[in-house]
KOLTOR-930509 format. One record per residue (C-alpha): residue number from 1; residue in one letter; x, y, z. Coordinates in Angstrom, 3 decimals, padded with zeros to 6 digits, always signed. Layout:
N
   nr  rest        xx        yy        zz
  NUM     A         X         Y         Z
...
This chain:
496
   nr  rest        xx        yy        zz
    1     X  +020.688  -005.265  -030.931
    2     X  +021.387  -001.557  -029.597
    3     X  +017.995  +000.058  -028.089
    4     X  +017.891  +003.367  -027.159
    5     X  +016.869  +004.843  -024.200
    6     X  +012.723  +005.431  -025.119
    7     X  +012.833  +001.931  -027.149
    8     X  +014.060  +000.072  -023.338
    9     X  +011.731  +002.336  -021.322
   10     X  +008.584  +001.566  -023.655
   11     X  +009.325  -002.180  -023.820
   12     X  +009.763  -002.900  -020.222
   13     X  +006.599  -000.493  -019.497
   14     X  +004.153  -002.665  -022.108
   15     X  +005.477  -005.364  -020.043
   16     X  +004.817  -004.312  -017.107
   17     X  +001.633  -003.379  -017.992
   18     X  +000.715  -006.603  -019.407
   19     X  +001.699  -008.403  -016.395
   20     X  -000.578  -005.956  -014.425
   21     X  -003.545  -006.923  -016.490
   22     X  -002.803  -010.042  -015.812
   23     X  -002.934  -010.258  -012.169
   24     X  -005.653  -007.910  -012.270
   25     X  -007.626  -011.093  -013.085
   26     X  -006.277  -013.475  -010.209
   27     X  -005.991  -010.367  -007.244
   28     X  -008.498  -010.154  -004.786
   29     X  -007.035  -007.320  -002.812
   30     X  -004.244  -006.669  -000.637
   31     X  -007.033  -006.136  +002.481
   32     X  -009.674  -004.505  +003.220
   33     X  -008.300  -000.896  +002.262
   34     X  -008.595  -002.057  -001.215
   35     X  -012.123  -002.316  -001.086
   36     X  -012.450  +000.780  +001.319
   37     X  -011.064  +002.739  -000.773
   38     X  -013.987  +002.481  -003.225
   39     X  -015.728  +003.967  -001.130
   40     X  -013.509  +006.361  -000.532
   41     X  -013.342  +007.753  -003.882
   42     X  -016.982  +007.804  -004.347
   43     X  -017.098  +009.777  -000.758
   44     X  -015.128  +012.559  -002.872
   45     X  -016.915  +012.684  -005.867
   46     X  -020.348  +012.919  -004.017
   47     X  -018.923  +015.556  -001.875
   48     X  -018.055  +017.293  -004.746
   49     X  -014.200  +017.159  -003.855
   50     X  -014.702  +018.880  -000.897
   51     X  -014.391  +016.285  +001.838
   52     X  -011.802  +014.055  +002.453
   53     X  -010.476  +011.982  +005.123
   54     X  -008.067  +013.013  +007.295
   55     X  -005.365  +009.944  +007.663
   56     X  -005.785  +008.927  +003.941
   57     X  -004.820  +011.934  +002.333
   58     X  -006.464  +013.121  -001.107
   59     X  -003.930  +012.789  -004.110
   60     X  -004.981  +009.312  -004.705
   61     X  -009.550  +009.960  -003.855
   62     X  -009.282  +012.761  -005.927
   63     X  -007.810  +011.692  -008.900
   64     X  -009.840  +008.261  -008.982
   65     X  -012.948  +011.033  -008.504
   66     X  -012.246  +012.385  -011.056
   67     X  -011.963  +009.269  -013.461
   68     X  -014.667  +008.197  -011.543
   69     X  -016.766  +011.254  -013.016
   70     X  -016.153  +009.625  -016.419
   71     X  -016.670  +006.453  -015.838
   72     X  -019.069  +005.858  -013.624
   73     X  -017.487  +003.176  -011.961
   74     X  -015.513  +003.129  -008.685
   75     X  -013.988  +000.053  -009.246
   76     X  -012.370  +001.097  -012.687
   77     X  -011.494  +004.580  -011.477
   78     X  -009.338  +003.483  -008.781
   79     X  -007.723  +000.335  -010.605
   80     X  -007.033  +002.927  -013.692
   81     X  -005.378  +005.518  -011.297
   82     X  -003.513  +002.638  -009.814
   83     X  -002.631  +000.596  -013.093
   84     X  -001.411  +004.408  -014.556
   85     X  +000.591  +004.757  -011.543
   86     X  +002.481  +001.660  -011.483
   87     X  +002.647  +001.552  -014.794
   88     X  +004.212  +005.538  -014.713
   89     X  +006.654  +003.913  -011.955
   90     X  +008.457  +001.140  -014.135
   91     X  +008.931  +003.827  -016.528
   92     X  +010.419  +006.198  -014.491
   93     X  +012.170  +003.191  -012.580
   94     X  +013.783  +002.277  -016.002
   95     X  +014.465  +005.889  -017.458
   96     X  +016.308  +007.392  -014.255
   97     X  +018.581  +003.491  -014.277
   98     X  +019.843  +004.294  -017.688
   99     X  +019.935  +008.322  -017.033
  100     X  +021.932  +008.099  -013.963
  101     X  +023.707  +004.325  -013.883
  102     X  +024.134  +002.896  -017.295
  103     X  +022.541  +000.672  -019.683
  104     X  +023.065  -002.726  -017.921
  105     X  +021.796  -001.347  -014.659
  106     X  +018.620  -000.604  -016.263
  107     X  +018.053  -003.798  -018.128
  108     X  +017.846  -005.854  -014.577
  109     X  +015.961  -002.843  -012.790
  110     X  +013.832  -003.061  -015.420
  111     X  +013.273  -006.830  -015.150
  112     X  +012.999  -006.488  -011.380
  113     X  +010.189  -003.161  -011.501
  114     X  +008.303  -005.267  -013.662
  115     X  +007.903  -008.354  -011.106
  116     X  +008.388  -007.056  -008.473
  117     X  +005.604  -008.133  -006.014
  118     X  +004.044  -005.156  -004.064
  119     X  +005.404  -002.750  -007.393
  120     X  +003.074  -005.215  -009.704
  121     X  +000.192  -006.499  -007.480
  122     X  -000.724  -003.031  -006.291
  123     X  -001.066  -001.301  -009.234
  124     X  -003.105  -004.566  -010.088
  125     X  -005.642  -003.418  -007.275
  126     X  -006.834  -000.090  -005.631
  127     X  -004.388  +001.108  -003.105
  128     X  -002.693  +004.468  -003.302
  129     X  +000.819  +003.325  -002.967
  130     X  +001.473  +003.637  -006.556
  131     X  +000.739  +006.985  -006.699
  132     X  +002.972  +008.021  -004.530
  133     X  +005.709  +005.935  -006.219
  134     X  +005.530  +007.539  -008.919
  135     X  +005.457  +010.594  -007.626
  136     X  +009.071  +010.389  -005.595
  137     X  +010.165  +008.867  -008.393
  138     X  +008.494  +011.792  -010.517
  139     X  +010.508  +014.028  -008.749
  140     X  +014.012  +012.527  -008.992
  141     X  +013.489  +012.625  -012.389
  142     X  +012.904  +016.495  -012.129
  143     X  +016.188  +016.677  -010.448
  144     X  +017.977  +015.219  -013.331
  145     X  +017.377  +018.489  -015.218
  146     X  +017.577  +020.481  -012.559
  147     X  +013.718  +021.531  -011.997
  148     X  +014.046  +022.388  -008.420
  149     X  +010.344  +023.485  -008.089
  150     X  +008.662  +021.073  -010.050
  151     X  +010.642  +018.446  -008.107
  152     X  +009.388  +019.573  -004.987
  153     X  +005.731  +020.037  -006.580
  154     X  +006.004  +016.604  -007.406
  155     X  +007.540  +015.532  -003.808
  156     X  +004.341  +017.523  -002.680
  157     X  +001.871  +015.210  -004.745
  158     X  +003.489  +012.167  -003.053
  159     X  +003.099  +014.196  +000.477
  160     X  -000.816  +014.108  -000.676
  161     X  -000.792  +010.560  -001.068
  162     X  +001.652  +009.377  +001.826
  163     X  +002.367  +011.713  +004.484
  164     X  +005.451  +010.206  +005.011
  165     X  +006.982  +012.009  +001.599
  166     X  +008.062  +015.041  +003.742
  167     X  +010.539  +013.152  +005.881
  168     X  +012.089  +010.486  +003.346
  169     X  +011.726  +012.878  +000.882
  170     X  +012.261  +016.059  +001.964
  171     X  +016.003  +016.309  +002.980
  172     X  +017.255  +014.741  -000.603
  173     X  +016.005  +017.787  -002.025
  174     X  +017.359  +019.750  +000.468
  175     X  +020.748  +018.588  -000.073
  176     X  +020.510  +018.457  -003.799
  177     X  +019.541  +022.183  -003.912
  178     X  +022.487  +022.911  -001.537
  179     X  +025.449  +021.224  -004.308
  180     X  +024.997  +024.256  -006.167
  181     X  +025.106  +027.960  -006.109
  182     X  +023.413  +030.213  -005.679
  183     X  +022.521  +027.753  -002.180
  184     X  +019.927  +029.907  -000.521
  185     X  +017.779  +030.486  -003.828
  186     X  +018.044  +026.924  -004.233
  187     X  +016.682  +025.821  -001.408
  188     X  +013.851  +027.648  -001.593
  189     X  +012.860  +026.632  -004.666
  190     X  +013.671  +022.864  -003.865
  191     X  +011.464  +023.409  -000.611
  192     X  +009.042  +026.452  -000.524
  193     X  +006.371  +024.037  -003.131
  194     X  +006.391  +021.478  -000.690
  195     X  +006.267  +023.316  +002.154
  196     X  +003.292  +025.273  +000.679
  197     X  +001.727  +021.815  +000.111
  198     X  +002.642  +020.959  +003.627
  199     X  +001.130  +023.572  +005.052
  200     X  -002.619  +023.583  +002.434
  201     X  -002.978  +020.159  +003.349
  202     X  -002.923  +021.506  +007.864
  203     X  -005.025  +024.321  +007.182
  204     X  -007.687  +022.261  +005.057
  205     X  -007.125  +019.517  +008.161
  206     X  -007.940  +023.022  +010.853
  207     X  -010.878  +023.774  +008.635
  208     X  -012.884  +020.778  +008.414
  209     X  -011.227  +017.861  +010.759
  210     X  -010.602  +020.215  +013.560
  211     X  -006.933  +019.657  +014.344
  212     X  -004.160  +021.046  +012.182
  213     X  -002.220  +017.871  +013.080
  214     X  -002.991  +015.593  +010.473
  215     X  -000.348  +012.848  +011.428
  216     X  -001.583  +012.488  +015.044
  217     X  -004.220  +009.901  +014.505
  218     X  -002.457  +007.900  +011.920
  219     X  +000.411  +007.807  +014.033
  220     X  -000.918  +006.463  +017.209
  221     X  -002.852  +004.229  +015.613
  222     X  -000.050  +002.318  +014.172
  223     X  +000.950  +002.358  +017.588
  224     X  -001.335  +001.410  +019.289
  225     X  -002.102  -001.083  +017.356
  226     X  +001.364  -002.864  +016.984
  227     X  +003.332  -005.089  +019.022
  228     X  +004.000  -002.612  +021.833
  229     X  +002.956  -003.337  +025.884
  230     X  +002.404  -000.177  +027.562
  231     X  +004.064  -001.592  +030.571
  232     X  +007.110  -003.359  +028.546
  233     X  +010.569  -001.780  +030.441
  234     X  +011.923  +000.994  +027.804
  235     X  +015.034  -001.489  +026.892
  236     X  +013.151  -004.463  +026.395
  237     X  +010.976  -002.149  +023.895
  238     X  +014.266  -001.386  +022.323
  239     X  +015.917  -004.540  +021.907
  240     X  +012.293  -005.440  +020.680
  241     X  +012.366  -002.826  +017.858
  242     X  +015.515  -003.368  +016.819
  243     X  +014.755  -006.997  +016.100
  244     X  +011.720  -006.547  +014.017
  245     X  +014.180  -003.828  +012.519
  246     X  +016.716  -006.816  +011.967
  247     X  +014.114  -008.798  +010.503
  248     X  +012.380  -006.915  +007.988
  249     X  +016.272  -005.789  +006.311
  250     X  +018.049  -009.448  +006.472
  251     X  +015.197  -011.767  +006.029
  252     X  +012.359  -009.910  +004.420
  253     X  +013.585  -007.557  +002.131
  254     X  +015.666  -010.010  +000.395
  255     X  +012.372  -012.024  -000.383
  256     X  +011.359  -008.853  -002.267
  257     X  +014.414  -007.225  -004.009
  258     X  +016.141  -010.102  -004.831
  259     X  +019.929  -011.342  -003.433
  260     X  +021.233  -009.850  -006.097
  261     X  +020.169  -005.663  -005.510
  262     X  +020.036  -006.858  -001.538
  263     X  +024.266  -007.598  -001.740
  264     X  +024.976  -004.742  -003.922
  265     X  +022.729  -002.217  -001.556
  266     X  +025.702  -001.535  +000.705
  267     X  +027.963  -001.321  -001.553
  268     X  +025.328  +000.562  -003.656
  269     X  +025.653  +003.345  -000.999
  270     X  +028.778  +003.206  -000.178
  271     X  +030.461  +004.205  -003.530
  272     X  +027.761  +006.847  -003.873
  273     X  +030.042  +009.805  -004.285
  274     X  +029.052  +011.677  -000.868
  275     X  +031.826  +014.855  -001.414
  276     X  +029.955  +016.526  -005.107
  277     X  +027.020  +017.147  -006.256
  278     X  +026.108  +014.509  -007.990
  279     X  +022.407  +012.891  -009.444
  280     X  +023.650  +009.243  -007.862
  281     X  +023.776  +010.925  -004.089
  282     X  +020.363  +012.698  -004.695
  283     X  +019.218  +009.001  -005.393
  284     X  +020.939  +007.595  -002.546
  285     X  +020.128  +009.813  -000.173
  286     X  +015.953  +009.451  -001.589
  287     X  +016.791  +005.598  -000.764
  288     X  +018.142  +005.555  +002.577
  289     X  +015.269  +008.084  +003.737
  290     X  +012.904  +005.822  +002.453
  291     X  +014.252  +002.905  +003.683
  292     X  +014.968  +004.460  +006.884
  293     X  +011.110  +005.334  +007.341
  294     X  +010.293  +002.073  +006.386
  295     X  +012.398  +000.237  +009.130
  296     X  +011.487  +003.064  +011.552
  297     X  +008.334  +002.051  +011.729
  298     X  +008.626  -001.161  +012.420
  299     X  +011.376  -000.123  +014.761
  300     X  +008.272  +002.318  +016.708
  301     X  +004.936  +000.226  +015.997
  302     X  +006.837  -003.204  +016.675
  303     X  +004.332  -005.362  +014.432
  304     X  +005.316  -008.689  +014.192
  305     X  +008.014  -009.028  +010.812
  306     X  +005.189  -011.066  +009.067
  307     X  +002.795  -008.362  +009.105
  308     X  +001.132  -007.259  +005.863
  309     X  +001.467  -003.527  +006.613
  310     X  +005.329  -003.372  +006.056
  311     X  +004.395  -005.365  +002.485
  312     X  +002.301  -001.925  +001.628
  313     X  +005.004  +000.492  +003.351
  314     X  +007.831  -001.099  +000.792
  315     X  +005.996  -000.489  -002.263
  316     X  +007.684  +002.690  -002.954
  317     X  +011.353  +002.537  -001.048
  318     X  +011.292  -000.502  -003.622
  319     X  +012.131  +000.946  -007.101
  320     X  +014.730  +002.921  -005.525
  321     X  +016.639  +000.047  -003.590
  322     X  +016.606  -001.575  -006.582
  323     X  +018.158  +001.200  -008.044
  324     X  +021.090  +001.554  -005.781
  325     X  +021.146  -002.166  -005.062
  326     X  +021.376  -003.109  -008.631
  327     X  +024.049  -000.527  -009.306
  328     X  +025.806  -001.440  -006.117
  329     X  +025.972  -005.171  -007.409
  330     X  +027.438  -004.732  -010.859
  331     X  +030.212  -002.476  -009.095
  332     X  +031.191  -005.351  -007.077
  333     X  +031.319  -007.773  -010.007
  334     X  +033.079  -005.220  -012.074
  335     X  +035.758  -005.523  -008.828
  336     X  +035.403  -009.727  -009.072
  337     X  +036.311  -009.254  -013.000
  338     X  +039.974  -009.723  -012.353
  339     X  +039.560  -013.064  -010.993
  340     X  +036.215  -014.424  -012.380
  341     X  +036.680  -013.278  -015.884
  342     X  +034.306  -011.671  -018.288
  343     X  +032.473  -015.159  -018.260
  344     X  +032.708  -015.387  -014.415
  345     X  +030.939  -012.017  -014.295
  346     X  +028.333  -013.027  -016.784
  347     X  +027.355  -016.249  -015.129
  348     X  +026.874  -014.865  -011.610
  349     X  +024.553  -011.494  -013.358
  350     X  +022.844  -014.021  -014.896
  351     X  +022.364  -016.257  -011.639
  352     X  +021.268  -012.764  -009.604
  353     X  +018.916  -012.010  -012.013
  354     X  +017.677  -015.714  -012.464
  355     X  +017.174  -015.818  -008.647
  356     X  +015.872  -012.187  -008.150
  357     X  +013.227  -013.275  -010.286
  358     X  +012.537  -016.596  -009.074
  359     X  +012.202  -015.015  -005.388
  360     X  +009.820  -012.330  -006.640
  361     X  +007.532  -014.861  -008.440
  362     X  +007.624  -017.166  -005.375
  363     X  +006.380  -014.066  -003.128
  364     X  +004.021  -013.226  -005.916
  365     X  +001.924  -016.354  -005.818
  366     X  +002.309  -016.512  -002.200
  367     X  +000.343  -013.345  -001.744
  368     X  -002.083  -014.208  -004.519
  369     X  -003.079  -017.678  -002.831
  370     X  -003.446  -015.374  +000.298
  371     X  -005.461  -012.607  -001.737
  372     X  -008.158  -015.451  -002.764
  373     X  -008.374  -017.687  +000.409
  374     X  -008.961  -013.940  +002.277
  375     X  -010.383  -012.175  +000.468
  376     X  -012.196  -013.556  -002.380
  377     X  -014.935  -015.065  -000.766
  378     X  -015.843  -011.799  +001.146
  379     X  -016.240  -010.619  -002.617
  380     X  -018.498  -013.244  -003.756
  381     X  -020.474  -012.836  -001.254
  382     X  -021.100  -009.010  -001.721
  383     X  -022.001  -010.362  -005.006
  384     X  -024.438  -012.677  -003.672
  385     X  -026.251  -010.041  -002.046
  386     X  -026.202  -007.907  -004.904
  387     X  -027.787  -010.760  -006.783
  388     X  -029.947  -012.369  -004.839
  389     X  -031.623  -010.247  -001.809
  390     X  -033.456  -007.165  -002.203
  391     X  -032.731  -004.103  -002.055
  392     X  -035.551  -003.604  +000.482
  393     X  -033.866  -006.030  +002.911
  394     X  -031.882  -004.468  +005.734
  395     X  -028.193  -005.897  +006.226
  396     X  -025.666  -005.942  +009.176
  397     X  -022.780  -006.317  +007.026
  398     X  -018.974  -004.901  +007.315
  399     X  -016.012  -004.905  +005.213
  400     X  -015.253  -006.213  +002.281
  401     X  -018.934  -007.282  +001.267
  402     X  -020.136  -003.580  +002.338
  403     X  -017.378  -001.506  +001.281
  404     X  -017.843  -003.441  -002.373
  405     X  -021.703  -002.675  -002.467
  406     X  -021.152  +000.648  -001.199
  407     X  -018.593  +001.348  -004.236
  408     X  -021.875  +002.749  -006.012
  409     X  -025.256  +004.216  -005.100
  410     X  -027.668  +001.966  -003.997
  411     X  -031.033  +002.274  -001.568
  412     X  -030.345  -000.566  +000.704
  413     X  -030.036  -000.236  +004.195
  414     X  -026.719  -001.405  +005.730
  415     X  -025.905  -001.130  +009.263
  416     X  -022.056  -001.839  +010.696
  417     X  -021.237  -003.821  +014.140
  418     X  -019.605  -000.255  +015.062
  419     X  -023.352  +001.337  +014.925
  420     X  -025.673  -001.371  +016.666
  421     X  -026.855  +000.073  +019.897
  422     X  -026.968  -002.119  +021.902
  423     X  -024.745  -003.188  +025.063
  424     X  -022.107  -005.998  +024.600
  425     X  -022.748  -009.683  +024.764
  426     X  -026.548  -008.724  +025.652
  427     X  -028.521  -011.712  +023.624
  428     X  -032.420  -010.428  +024.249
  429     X  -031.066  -006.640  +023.211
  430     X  -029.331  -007.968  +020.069
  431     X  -032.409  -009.745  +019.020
  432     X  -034.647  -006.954  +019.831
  433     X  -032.834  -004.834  +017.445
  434     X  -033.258  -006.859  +014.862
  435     X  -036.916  -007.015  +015.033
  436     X  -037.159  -003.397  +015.200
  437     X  -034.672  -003.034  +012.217
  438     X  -036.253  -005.552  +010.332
  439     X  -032.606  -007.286  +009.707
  440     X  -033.052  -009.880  +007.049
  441     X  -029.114  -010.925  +007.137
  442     X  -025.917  -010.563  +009.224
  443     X  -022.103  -011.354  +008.431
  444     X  -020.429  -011.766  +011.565
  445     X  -016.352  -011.453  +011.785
  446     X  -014.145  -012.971  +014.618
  447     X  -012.232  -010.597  +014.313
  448     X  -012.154  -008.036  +017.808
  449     X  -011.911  -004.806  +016.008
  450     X  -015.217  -005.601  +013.841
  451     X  -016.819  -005.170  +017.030
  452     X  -019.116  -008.413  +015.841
  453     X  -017.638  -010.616  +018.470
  454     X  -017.915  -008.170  +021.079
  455     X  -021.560  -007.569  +020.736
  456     X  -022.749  -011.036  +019.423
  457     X  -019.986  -013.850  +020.438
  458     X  -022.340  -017.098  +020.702
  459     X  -022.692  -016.270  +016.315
  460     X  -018.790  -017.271  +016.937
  461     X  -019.348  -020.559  +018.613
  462     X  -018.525  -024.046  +017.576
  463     X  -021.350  -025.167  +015.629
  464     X  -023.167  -022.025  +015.094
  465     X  -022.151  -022.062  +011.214
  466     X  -023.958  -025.350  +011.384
  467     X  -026.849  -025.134  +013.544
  468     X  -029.268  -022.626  +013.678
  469     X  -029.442  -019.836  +016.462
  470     X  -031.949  -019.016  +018.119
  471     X  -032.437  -015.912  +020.238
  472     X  -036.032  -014.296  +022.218
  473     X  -037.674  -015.416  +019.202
  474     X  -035.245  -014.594  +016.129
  475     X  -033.493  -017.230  +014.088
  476     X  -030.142  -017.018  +012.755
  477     X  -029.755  -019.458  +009.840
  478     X  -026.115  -019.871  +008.857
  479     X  -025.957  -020.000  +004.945
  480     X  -022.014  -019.269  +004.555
  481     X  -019.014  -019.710  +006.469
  482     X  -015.207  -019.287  +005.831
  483     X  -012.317  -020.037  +008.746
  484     X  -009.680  -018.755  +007.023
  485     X  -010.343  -015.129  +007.033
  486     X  -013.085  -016.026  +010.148
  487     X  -016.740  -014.223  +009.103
  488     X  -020.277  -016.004  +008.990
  489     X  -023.085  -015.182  +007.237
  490     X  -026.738  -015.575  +008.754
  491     X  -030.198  -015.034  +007.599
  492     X  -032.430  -014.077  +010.009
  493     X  -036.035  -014.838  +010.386
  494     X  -038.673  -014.562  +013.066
  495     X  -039.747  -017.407  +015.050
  496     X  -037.959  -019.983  +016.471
């Protein structure tokens, strides 16, 4: 059966987007930025698209604003910019495969984009990260016929979404302008868009953030906030980087892309034809800058190779290692043909696909099962309280449960462990705030950065889920408690 090129690209789309729907039912979040960015979104729209934050960027608030506008629903608006998006990417994924590398190349990329885990479970959610997929992806595309401008328009919507666009991005289309004459007209028209974009995006930053430096605080927070000792000697920090480096390309990345597209990515590159101008360097070039970003930052923030942060930062160097990788691997067994045979070749696709797939669907259900021992409580809680207490009752409440209940207008009073006033690990202050407040519950998180443990520690106490604590007069019922993620939930009441 003989499909041509829109018949693959709509197939493999419906199934991705079936698949999507799917997990949409089962997905309870990648962390708390899903839920955040509820907020987020309704931030914009209540602003009026005037305000937005500073480290997020506003591609992906803005446009689930704007669907929010229409549907009245945070929660929808950002899972339909993010389905869209992801779904947009497999498309795209699929189109450029056949485009640029042949048919059989995009009948496994195609497979792949659609299981893929971050590619499927985040456009199954409400992150950005499929946004700006798309949007590199978007531009390659643009490439393809040439569309200098609208290519780097396009890199310049990822830029809004992911500030990193401008450096893994931004030198592919530099050098693609460049293959051609005339060079210097080129390159301006391959740059000056995203530049312009750049450059918006600092002023807006001057204007109402103060600082035209919108990467500083993103930056040093990763930083900060990663595996590096300001003390540690600057070659143990180096041999330190270059192992998480190490790890994330030979024992992670191969959990996500497959064997298969993981072999062939060297070779992938290294038949790219480096000398011409020529659509597979653009894509290659694209691919190692995003790659490159994605290992240079664990190589500077030094989190520990397990960490769910470089999960989010692969989402979009993934469609286009699979890209090269999957090319890369049918040029080798085109080279293995001579001795394996046409059947050889055939049986060892087939087994790279077969375990690409298996590997993919392994890390799948390994970050659901995470997602709902996390995070789904934290949501049915929220729930609870949306149910069951009134809105009348003040809450000390944080993260998930408060970002969810804040996806919408509401008239309770909520209060955060970042705004109680009162000194750290002072008992008699703590309860006198919440008399004065009139608290009626708090959800306290063992985590350090909530700032809950720091200002209320003996709620974190063996046995305090269990027993009731009691404080200058204020009780602290516990009525819910989960270890895995580490929060507990109290009702408080006066009298002891």
């Amino acid at each position: 059966m003989s499909f041509s090129r829109r018949a693959l690209v709509a197939s493999f789309t419906a199934l991705g987007a079936v698949w999507r729907l799917l997990l949409m039912q089962i997905y309870y979040g990648w962390e708390e930025s899903d839920y955040g960015n509820l907020a987020m979104a309704r931030g914009v729209l209540e602003s009026g698209f005037r305000h937005y934050d500073m480290n997020h960027l506003p591609m992906f608030y803005g446009l689930s604003a704007l669907v929010m506008a229409v549907v009245g629903d945070a929660v929808l608006a950002t899972r339909i910019v993010a389905f869209g998006s992801g779904a947009l990417t497999v498309a795209l994924g699929v189109w450029l495969a056949d485009r640029i590398l042949g048919r059989r190349v995009a009948w496994f990329v195609g497979a792949f984009l659609v299981f893929q885990p971050e590619l499927a479970l985040y456009s199954a959610s409400s992150l950005r990260e499929p946004v700006y997929a798309a949007a590199l992806l978007g531009a390659l595309a643009l490439l393809t016929r040439e569309r200098l401008a609208a290519a780097s328009l396009a890199a310049g919507i990822g830029f809004l979404t992911r500030m990193d666009a401008l450096l893994a991005v931004g030198p592919a289309l530099a050098l693609h302008a460049l293959g051609r004459r005339p060079r210097l007209g080129r390159l301006l028209l391959a740059v000056a868009p995203l530049a312009g974009v750049v450059i918006a995006w600092a002023l807006y930053c001057q204007e109402v953030h103060g600082t035209w430096q919108f990467w500083s605080h993103s930056v040093s927070v990763n930083v900060e906030t990663g595996g590096v000792e300001g003390e540690t000697p600057a070659a143990e920090r180096l041999l330190e980087g270059l192992g998480v480096s190490a790890a994330l390309f030979f024992q992670v990345l191969p959990t996500r892309i497959g064997v298969f597209a993981w072999v062939g990515l060297i070779a992938g590159v290294v038949a790219t034809p480096w000398m011409r101008h020529d659509l597979r360097r653009t894509l290659t070039v694209m691919t190692l800058g995003l790659l490159g970003f994605w290992l240079g930052i664990a190589f500077i923030a030094q989190h520990e190779p397990g960490h769910n942060l470089y999960w989010k930062w692969l989402h979009a160097p993934a469609p286009f290692l699979l890209l090269v990788g999957v090319a890369g691997a049918w040029r080798l067994l085109d080279r293995l043909g001579g001795v394996l045979g046409p059947t050889g070749v055939k049986v060892l696709a087939a087994a790279g696909l077969a375990q690409g797939l298996w590997a993919m669907g392994a890390e799948t259900k390994r970050q659901l099962d995470l997602s709902a021992a996390l995070y789904k409580p934290q949501l049915e809680l929220a729930k609870w309280i949306e149910a069951e207490v009134p809105e009348s009752t003040t809450l000390l409440v944080d993260n998930i449960p408060g970002c969810w209940i804040d996806r919408r207008a509401h008239k309770r009073t909520m209060w955060t462990w970042f705004d109680v006033p009162v000194p750290p690990e002072d008992d008699e202050a703590f309860a006198a705030w919440l008399r004065a407040e009139e608290v009626g519950y708090v959800l306290w998180f063992a985590e350090e950065w909530t700032q809950a443990p720091v200002i209320a520690p003996w709620l974190g106490e063996p046995g305090a889920d269990e027993t009731a604590v009691v404080i200058d007069g204020i009780t602290l019922t516990p009525l819910w408690a989960d270890d895995d993620y580490g929060w507990r939930f109290y009702r408080v009441e006066e009298g002891g």
